[in-house]
N, C-alpha and C positions, 0 to 999 in steps of 0.2 A: 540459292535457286532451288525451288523445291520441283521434284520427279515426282512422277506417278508410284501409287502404292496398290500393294491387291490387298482387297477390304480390308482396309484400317478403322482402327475405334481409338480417335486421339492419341494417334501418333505411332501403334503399336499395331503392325498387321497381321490381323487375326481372321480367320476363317468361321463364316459365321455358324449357328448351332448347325443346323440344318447338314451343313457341308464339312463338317468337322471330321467326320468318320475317314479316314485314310489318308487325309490331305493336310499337310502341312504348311503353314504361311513361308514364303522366301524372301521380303520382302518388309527391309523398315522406313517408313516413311523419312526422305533425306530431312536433316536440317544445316542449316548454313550455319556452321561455327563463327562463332569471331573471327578466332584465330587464322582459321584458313577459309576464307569463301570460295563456293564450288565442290565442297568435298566430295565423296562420293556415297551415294545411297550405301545405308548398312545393312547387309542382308543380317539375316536370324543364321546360317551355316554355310558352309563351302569358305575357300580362301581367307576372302574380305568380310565373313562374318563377322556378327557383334559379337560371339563367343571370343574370334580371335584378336578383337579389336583392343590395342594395345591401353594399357588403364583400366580398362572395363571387366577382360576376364578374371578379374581376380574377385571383383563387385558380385560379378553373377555368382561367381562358387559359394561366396560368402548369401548372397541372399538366399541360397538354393541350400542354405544347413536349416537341421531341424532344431537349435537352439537358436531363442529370440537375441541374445546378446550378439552372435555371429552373423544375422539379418539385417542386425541395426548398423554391423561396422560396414555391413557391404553397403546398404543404404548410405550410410555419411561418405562413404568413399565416392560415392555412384552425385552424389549432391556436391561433392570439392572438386568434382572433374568434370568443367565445362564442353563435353565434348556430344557430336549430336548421340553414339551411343549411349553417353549417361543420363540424358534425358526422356530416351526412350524406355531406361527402365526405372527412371522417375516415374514416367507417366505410367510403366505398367502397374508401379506398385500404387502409386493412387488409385488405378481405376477398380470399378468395384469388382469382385470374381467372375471370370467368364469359364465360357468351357475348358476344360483343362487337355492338356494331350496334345497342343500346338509343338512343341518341343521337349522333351524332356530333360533339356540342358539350360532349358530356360528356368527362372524362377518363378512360381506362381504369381498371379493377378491378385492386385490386392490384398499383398502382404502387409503395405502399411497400415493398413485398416485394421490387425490386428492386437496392433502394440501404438498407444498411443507416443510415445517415444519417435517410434519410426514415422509416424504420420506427422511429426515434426519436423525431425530430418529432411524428408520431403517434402515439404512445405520451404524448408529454408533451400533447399538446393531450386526449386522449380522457380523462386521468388527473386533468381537471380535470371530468369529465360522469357519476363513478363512481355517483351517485345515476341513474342513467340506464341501462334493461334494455338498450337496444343497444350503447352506450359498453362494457358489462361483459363484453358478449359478445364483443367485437370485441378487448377486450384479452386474454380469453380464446384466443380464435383464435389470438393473438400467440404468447402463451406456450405452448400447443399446440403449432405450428406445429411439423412436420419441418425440420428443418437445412436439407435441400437445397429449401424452399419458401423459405425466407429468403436463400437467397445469391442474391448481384447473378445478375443474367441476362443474355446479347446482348456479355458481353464489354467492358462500356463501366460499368464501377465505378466511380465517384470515389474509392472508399476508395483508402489508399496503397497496400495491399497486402492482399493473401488473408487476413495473419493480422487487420490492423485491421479488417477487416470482419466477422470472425467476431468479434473483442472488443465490437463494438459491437452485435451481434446477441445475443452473450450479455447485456451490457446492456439492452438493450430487454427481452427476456423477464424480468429480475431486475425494472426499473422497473414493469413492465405486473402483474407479482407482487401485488408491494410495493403498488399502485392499489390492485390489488382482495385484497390483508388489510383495508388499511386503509379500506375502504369501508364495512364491519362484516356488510356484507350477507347472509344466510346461506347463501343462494344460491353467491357468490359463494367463501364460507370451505368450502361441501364441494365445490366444484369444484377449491378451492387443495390440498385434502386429499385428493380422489381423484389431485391431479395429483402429490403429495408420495410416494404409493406407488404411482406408474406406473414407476419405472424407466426413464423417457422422457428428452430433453434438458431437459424443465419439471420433473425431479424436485428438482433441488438451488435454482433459484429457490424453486419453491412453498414448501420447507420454509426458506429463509432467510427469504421473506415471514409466512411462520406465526408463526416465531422472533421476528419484528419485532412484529407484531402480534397476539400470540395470541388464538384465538378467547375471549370473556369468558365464555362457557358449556361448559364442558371436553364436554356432550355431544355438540359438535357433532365430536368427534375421534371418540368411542364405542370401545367395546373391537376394533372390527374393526378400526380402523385402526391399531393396534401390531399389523402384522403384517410388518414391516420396519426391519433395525436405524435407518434414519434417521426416520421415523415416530415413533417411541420416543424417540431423542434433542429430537425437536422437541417431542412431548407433553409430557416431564418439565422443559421449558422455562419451562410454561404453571404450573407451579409449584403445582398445586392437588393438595390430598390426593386427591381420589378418581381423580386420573390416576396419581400414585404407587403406590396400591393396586394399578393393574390392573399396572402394568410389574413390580410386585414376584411378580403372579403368573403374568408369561413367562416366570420362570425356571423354570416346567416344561414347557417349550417344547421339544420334541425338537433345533430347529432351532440349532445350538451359534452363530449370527450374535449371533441373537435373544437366548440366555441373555446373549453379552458385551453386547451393546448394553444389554438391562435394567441388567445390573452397573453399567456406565458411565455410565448414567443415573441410577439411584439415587446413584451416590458422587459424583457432580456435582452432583446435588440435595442432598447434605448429609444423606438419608435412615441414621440410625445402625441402622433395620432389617437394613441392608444388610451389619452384621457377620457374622452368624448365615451367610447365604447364601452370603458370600465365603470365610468359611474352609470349608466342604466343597468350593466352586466349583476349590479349590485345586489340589483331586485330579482337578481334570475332564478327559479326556483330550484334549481339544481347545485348543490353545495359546491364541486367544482368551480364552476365557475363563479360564484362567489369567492372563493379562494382567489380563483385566478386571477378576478377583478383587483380583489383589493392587493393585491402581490405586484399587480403592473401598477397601481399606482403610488404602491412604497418603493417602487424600481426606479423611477420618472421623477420621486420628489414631488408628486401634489398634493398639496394642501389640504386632500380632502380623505389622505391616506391615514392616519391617526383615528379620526370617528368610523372607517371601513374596518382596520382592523381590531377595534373595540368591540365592535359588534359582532366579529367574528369570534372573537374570547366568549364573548357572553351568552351564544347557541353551545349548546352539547354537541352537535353532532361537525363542527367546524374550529374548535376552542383551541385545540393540538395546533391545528396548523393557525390560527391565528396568533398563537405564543411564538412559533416560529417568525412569523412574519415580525412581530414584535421587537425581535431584538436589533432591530435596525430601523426603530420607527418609535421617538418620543410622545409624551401624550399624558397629562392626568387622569384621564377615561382609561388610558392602558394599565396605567398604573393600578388605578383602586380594581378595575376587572381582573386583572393577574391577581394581587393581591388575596381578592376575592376566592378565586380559582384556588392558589396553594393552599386556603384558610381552609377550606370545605370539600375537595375532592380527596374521595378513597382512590383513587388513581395514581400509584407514585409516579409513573411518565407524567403525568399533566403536573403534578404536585413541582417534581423538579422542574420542568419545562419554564411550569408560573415563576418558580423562582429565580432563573434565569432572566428572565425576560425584566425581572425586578430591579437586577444586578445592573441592567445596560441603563435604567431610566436616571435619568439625573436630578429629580427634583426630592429633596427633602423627605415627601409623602413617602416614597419609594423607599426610603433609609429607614423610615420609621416602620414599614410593614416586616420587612427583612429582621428588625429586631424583635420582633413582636415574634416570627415563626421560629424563633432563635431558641423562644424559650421552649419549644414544642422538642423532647429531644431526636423524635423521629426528624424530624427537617433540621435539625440544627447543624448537619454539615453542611448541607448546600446553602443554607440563609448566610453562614458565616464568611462561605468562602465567595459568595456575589457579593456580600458586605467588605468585604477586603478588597476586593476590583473594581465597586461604583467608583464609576461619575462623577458623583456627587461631593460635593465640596462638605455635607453634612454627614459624611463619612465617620470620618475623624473625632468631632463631637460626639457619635453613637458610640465606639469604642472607649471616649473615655469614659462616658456615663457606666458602660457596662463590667469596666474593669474598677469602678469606684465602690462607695457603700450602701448598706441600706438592704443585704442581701444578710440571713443564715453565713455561719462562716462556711459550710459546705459548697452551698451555692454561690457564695463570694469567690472561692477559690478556681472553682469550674470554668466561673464567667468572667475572671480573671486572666486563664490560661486560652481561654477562646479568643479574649480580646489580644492577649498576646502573638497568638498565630497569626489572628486577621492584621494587627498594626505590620507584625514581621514581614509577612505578604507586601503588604499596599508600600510600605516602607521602598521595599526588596524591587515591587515589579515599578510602583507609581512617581519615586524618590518624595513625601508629603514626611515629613519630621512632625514631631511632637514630641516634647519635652517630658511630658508627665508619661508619654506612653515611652520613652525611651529610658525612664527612671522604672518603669514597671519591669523591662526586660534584665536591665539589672539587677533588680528585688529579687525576681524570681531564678536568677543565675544563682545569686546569694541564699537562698534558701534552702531549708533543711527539708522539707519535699521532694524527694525525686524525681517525683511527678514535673513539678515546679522547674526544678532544675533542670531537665531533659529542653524543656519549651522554652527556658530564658538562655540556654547555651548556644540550642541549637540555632537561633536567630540573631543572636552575636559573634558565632565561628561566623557564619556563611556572610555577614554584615562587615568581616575584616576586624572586630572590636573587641575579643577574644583570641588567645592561640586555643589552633586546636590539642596543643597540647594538655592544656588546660582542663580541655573536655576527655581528655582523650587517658586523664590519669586519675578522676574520677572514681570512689569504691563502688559507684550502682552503677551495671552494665547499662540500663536504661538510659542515662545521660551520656555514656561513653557512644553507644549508637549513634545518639542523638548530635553529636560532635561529629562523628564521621560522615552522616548524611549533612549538616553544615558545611560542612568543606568543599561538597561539590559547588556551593554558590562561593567561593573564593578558593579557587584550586589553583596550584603551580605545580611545579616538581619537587618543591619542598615538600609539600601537603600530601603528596603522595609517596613520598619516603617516611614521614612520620606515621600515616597510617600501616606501610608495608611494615615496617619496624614494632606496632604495636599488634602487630597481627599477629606474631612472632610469641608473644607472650601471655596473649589475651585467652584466660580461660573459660569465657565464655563462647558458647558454639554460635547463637546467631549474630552476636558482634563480628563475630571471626566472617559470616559472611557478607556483614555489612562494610567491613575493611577491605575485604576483597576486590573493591573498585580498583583501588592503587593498581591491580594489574593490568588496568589498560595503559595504564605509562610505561614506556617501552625499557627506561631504566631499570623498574621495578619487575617488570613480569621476567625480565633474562635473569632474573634473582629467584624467584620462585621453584624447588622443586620440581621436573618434572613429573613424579610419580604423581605430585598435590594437585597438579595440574587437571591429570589423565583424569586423576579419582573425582573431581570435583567437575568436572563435565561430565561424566559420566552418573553423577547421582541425581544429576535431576533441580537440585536447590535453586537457588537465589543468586548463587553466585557460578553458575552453568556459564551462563555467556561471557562472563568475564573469565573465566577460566578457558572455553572455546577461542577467543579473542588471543590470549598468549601463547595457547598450542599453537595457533595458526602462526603466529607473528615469529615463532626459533624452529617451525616447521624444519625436517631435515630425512634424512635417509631413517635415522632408527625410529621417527615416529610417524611413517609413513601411513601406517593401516589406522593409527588415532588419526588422523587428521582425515582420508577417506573414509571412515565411519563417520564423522560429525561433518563431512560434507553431503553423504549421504543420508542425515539421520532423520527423522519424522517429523521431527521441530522445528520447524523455519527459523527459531530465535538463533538454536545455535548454528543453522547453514548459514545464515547470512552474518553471523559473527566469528566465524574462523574463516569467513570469503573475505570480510575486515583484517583478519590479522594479518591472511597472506600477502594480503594487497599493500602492509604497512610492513613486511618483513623483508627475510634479505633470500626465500629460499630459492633455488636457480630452477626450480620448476615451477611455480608456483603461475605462472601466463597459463600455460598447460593444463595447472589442475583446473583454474578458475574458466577457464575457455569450457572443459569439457563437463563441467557443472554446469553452467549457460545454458548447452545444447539441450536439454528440458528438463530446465527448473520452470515449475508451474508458477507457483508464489512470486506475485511483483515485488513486496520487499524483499527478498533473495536477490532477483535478478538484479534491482538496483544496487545491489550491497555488490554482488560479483562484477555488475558493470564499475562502479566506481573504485572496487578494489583494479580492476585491469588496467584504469583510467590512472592508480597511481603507479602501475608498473611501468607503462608507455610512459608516462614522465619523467621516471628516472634511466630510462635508459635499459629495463633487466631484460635479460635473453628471452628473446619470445615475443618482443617487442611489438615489431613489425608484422610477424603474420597477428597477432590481437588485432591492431589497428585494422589490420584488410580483412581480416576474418567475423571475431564476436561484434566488435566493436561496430564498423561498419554495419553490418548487421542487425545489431541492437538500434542503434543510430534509424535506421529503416523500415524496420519490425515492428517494434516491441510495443504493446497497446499500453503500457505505462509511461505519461509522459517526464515525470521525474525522471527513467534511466533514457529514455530517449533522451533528453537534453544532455545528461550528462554524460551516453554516448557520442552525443557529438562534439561537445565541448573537447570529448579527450581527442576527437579525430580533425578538430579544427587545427587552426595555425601555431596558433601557442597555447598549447592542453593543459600547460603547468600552472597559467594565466589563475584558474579556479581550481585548484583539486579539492576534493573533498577532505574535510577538517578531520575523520576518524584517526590517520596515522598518528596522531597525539591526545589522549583524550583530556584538553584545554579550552575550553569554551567559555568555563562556567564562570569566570570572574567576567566574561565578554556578554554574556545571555542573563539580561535584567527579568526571567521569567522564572514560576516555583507553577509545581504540581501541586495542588491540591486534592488528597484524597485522603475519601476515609469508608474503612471497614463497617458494616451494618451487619450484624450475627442476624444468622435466618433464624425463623420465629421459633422458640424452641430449644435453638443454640447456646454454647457458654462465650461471653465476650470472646473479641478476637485477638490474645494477648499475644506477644511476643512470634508476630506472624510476618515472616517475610514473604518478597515477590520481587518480580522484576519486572523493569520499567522500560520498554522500550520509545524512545524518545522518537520524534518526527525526523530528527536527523540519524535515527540506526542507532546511538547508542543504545546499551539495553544494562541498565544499574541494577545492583542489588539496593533493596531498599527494606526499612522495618517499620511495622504501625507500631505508636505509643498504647499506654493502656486504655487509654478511652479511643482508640482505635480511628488514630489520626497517622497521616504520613505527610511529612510537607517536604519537598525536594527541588532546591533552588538551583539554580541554573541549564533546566533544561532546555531544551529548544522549543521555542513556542508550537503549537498544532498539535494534530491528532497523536496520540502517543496508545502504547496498548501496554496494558496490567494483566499478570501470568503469577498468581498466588504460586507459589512454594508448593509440593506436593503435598506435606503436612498439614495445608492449613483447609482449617473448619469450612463448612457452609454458609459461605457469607454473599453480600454482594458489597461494589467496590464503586462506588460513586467518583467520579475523576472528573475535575477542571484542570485543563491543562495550563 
């Protein structure tokens, strides 16, 4: 039941400027607890104050210190206690500064605004109150909020740096969003929808939060609000006919954003209306919408999508995005226009782009331009590595002709070794055999080249047809590499004991970190030194995360402040690979640490890595369990604007969490994962080739490998997890760029 309040500002009663001078507020606006309905009003002092208000006083003291770390713990305490005084100084510290001198036992207005940290904390405490008109408004407030009302102030930020403070402030607005979709409130969904076509910093929350949660009654969007291409995008989300209707009829929308944004709406909604309107759209003089034409009707499967996006290759100022269209749209006009494209543009985006697009076509013609830019050596890693993943049944015949005669012995050997990687590839991902090309990989295993040898090992270890032994005792460090990056496409626990075993011996320094994988096997890392450990997260290399990975997994009392520094450290790679280890180890705090990393980590691959490590804790049963589940997890599950940890929040808080765990606590995939990396090193203009250059691999599923390019500045890495993957050169290594097919 709520009472009367004297002048309250969202929940907090305060005395307006004017009257400020001698007068103090008495008075906090009541809220109905859960727990107990009827409570009674909190005053600000006397008896029943909120100073004395049990839980609470302790929040205030702690907000009212002038160190930010001592604000943030009264803030989390003030967000874990649902009671109506914790949400009264929820709401104070969200709201922006007001007059000061209400109390002076109170904590200032607008503390969270100081520290992006704290303006998270708040957000997660108020995200639990969303049935609640001042809670709504204050997250409101949030996501409103100007940029420069949210950054740290006075110079004295905890954040690491200017940029994580802004990630986490963009955060907080996404969560504070995502609250109030999912509140249902209507209130609340046309505040999200005014905020969705403000053009403000809350435009692109509001409309992911809409997208998450779409309003259940399409009126609450109404025809005004397609008055902006991302408005539209989010409407046609909500998937309801009579929203389709209307976007179908902004395409007589003067405004050329608006017509593409309908287009792209409709051909993403699968709308087949949207034939009729794309082929005139074709002629539109507006590049957009050109795009957007031909894109809804390679969405739709019409017939008349192959000559739309040809023509889009063939203008300058639409060829990018016509490549893109491309790779999910067959076509001889595509073909010879790409082809065209990578032949003659100084553009390397458009150059790779053509050649992609080259790689998906399946006819013959397509195989043959791919070999032809093969021989150019600026395109010859990407010609090779689409030539290794066509389509095309005329595949395989290219490979032999190029690994045959009729070449300079130099040039024979080259295109020898090229044809060897791409068969290994298409081998590895496609299962297509050839006999004459699997006689090559032998040749060149047997030969007195190094070169040769490194490229016929490495795709007989990881092919099961070699031991890695074999590779792995080798006198040129370059094929012994090239064994150990094989392994991960046939890995067991064997595989990873021979390699810890040769690590042991092995005098060369970047083999030693390409052996270093074995440390994600739980056998092998409880073997490893901890000093080796410490030291080798700590330098920086190739083998960082693998070493962060097994600090995490024997975490304990004496390596406390190592595993706190590399939870805290600047590099996502290793936060979210010692958040891996904890999650796969045996330490009895370890719910604890990974909870209290959660509470603002910016970085979505982190949070997914900390959510799935707590998701393996909650399944085995480790201390800490149950508050995860009702706490991050929960949480994560309802928050989090990344939907990989949202799923995998809720999977771990569903009925049987253990059903999926995530695959890190053993790192065994790779004999399961019929996929290789393709990349390679390009020395910027100027530079000495990229020799002996490692980096690390972080995979779509969080692994992150050490890896080494060969001397023509090639890396091929089988068994990762299909999708986007990220490359992190070694600090040592040159000025290069790093072309990656996953």
């Amino acid at each position: 039941m709520k009472r009367a309040v004297i002048a309250g500002v969202l929940g907090i009663a305060l005395v307006s400027a004017s009257r400020a001078q001698g007068q103090t507020a008495a008075i906090i606006r009541d809220r109905q607890d859960d727990a107990s309905a009827g409570a009674a009003p909190v005053a600000l002092s006397g008896p029943n104050s909120l100073l004395g208000h049990f839980g609470v006083d302790a929040a205030v003291r702690l907000m009212r210190s002038p160190d930010a770390d001592d604000r943030l713990r009264g803030l989390e305490r003030a967000a874990g206690t649902r009671t109506a005084g914790s949400l009264a100084l929820l709401e104070r510290a969200a709201h922006p500064g007001g007059p000061a001198g209400v109390d002076p036992r109170l904590p200032d207005e607008g503390i969270a605004r100081r520290d992006p940290r704290a303006l998270l904390a708040v957000v997660h405490g108020l995200a639990s109150w969303t049935d609640n008109d001042g809670a709504r408004a204050a997250l409101t407030e949030i996501l409103r909020a100007p940029n420069e009302a949210l950054a740290p102030r006075g110079g004295a930020s905890p954040a690491r740096d200017d940029a994580d403070g802004a990630e986490r402030v963009t955060l907080a607005r996404q969560e504070a969003a995502i609250a109030l979709a999912g509140s249902g409130n209507p209130g609340a969904l046309e505040a999200l929808v005014a905020s969705a076509r403000s053009g403000g910093p809350e435009q692109e929350a509001a409309l992911m939060a809409l997208t998450l949660h779409p309003p259940s009654q399409p009126v609450v969007l109404g025809g005004v609000a397609l008055t902006t291409p991302a408005t539209i995008a989010m409407a046609a989300s909500i998937g309801d006919l009579r929203v389709l209707d209307a976007i179908l009829g902004v395409m007589r929308a003067s405004d050329p954003a608006l017509r593409a944004a309908a287009l792209e709406a409709l051909g993403a909604a699968g709308d087949t209306r949207v034939a009729d309107v794309a082929r005139g759209a074709l002629r539109d003089e507006d590049a957009r919408v050109r795009v957007a034409a031909a894109e809804a009707l390679a969405r739709i499967a019409n017939p008349g999508a192959a000559q739309a996006v040809e023509a889009l290759i063939a203008e300058d100022a639409t060829a990018l995005e016509g490549l893109r269209i491309a790779l999910n749209v067959q076509g001889e006009g595509i073909t010879r226009a790409a082809a065209a494209r990578a032949a003659v543009s100084a553009n390397p985006v458009l150059r790779s782009a053509a050649i992609a697009t080259l790689g998906r076509q399946t006819t013959p013609l397509a195989v043959h331009a791919l070999v032809a830019l093969a021989a150019t050596p600026l395109l010859q890693g990407d010609a090779m590595g689409a030539l290794a993943r066509s389509p095309s049944a005329a595949a395989i015949d290219a490979l032999l002709e190029m690994a045959g005669a009729g070449e300079p012995a130099p040039a024979l050997a080259t295109s020898r070794r090229l044809a060897a990687r791409a068969y290994f590839v298409r081998r590895f991902v496609r299962g297509e055999r050839s006999r004459p090309l699997d006689a090559l990989l032998q040749s060149l295993a047997a030969s007195r080249d190094p070169r040769d040898r490194a490229v016929g090992m490495q795709a007989l270890v990881a092919l099961g047809e070699r031991s890695v032994d074999a590779a792995l005792s080798d006198p040129d460090a370059r094929v012994r590499r090239a064994g150990a990056m094989g392994a991960l496409g046939h890995w067991d626990a064997s595989t990873a004991r021979r390699l810890a075993a040769r690590a042991t011996v092995e005098p060369d320094e970047t083999t030693r970190h390409v052996l270093a994988v074995s440390w994600t096997t739980a056998s092998i890392s409880d073997t490893v030194p901890t000093p080796v450990l410490v030291e080798r997260a700590s330098a920086g290399g190739a083998d960082a995360p693998a070493a962060a990975f097994a600090l995490g997994r024997r975490a304990d009392e004496p390596l406390d402040a190592e595993v706190e520094a590399l939870l805290g450290s600047r590099d996502p790679v290793l936060r979210a690979q010692v958040a891996r280890g904890l999650g796969a180890g045996r330490a009895a705090d370890a719910v604890g640490r990974l909870s209290r990393a959660y509470a603002w980590e910016a970085d979505a691959s982190v949070r997914r890595a900390l959510v799935e490590a707590l998701a393996l804790r909650v399944a085995s049963g480790a201390p800490g369990a149950p508050a995860a589940r009702e706490g991050v997890l929960e949480l994560a599950a309802r928050l989090d604007p990344d939907r990989m940890t949202r799923s995998a929040a809720s999977r771990a808080i569903g009925p049987t969490p253990a059903a999926s765990l995530p695959t890190f606590a053993e790192y065994g995939r790779g004999k399961d994962i019929r996929e290789v990396a393709w990349i390679r090193l390009v020395p910027a203009e100027g530079a000495a080739p990229a020799l002996d250059r490692t980096a690390s691999l972080t995979a779509s599923d969080g692994d992150a490998l050490p890896i080494v390019f060969d001397d023509e500045g090639y890396a091929l890495v089988p068994g990762v997890s299909p999708g986007e993957a990220r490359l992190r050169l070694a600090p040592d290594s040159p000025s290069v760029t790093a072309p990656a097919s996953p």
